[in-house]
Legacy VTK file of the C-alpha trace (Angstrom):
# vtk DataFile Version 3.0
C-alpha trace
ASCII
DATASET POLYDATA
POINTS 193 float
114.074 70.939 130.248
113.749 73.766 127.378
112.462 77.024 128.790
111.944 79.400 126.086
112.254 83.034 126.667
109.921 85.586 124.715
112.997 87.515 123.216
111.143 90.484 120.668
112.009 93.397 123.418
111.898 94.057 127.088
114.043 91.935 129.900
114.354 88.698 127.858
118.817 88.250 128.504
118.195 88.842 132.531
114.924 86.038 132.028
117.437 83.541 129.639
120.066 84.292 132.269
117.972 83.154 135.258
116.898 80.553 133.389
120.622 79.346 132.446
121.397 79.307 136.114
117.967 77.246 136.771
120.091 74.449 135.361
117.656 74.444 132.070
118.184 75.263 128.519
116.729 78.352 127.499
115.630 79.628 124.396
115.159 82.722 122.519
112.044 82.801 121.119
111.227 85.173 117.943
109.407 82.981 115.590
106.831 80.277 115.418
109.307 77.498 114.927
111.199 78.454 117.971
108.389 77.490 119.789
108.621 73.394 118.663
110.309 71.661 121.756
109.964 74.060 125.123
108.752 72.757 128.192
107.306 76.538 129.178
107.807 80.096 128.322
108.375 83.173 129.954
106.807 86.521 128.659
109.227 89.353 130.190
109.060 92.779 131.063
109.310 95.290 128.754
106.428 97.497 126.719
103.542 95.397 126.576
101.839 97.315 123.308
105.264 96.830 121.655
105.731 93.208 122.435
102.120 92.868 121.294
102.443 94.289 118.342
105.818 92.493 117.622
103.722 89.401 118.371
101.521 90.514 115.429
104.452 90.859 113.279
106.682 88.029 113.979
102.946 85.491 113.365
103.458 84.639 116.739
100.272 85.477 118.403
98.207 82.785 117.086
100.239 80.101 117.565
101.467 81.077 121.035
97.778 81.070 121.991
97.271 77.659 120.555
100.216 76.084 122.282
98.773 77.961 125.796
95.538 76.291 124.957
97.327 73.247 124.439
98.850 73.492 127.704
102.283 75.132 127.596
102.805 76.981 130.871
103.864 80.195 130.801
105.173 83.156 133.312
104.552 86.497 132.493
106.261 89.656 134.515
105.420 92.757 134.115
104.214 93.684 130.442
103.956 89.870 130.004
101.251 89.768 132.981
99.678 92.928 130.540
99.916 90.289 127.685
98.510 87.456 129.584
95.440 89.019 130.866
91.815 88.671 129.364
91.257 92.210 130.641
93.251 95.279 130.499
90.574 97.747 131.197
89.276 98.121 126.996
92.741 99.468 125.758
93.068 98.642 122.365
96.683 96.691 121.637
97.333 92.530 121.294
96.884 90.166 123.792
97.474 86.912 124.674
93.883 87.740 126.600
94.285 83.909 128.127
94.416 84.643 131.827
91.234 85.505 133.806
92.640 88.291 135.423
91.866 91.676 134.824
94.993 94.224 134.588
95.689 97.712 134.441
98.663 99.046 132.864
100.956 101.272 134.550
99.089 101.350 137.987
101.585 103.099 140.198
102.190 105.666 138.065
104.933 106.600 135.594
108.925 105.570 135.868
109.708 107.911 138.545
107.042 106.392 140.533
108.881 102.950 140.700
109.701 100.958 143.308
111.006 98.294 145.807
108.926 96.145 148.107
109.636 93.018 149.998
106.704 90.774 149.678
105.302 87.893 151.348
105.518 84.708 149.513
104.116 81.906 150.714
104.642 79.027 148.361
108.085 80.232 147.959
109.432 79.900 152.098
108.765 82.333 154.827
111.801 84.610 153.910
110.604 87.850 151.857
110.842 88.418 147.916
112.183 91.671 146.945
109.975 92.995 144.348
110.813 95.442 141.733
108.334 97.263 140.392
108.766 99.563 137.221
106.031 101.342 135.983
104.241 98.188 137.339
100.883 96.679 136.390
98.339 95.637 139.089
95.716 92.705 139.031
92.574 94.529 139.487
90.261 91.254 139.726
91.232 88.128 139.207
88.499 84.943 138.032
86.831 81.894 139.985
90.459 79.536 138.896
93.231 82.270 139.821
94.871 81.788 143.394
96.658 84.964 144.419
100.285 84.355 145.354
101.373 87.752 146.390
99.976 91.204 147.390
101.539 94.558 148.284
100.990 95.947 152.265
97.511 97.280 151.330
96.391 93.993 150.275
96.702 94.960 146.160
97.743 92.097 144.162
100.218 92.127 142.282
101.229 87.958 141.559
99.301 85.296 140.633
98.769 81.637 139.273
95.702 79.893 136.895
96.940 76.345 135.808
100.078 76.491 134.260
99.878 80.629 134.130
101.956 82.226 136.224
102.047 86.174 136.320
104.064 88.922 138.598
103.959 92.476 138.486
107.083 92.577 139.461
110.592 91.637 137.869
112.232 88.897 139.489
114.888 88.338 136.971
116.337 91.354 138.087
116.857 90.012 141.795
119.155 87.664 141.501
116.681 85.291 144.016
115.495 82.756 141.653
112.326 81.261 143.709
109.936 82.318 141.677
111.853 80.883 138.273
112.230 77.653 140.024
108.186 78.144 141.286
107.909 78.134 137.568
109.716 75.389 136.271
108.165 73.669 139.382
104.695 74.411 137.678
106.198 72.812 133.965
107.599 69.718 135.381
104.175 69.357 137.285
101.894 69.791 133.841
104.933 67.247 132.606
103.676 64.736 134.770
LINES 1 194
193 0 1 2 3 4 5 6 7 8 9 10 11 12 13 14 15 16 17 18 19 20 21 22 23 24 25 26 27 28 29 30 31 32 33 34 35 36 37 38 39 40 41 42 43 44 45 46 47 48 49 50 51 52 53 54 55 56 57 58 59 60 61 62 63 64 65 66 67 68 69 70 71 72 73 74 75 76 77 78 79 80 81 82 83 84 85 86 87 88 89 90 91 92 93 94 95 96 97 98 99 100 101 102 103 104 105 106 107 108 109 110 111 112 113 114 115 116 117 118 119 120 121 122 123 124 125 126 127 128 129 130 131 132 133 134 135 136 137 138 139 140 141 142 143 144 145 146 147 148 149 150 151 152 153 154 155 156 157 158 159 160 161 162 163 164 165 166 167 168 169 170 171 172 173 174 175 176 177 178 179 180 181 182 183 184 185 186 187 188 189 190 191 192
């Protein structure tokens, strides 16, 4: 299996790291062509107007949609849920936009405002996920086909799955836990099949 990693900016080596240790082949993705032969991609964390805008750049945008469209599963954490979303509250930078969630950017507050939460996971066991959350988006309202997989304390949600799309708000690649990469390539071997 050939996970490619969305490597233009953000937390891509932590995401191609997790992935090595998955026991799958990741790749660095930067171009069109580096998109020919991956089971699934992860969108990391980062700056979500940046990576859009490098999206724009590299010609990426367009064909990443198609190949979502076509079925590719994807994860998105952090800006890459930002990326994913249909609905980011009317700001004006690229999307993805294929998700039916809606999202809004930077929903905790600025950096000094991050934070640590262990959340309840379900479909990944009954022992807790330690979320990090940096300058974290939040699913605001999610569509008719999106199950929630994770929510803060309050009951704010802040993971979720439609089809193949998987987003967190958090940033699991910097955990070391790698349930919700194998959740993931759980979801790409299932679409395989």
């Amino acid at each position: 299996m050939t996970i490619g990693v969305l490597a233009l900016q953000g937390s891509f080596a932590e995401h191609v790291d997790a992935v090595r240790r998955l026991g799958a082949e990741p790749r660095e993705v930067r171009l069109p062509a580096h998109l020919e032969g991956i089971d699934g991609l992860i969108v990391p964390g980062g700056e979500s107007t940046a990576i859009g805008k490098l999206l724009v750049l590299a010609s990426l945008l367009e064909p990443l949609r198609a190949a979502i469209d076509a079925g590719m599963p994807v994860y998105g954490t952090c800006a890459g849920m930002i990326l994913l979303a249909r609905d980011i509250g009317g700001l004006d930078q690229p999307l993805l936009g294929v998700m039916d969630i809606k999202v809004r950017r930077n929903a905790f507050g600025r950096q000094l405002e991050s934070f640590e939460e262990n959340l309840q996971i379900p479909r990944l066991g009954a022992e807790p996920f330690h979320g990090i959350f940096i300058r974290a988006p939040l699913i605001e309202e999610t569509g008719p086909g999106v199950i929630t997989l994770a929510q803060l304390p309050d009951g704010r949600v802040v993971a979720a799955r439609q089809g193949g799309l998987l987003v967190s708000a958090f940033h699991p690649e910097l955990t070391g836990d790698l349930r919700m990469h194998r959740f993931f390539q759980a979801l790409i071997e299932e679409r395989a099949s």
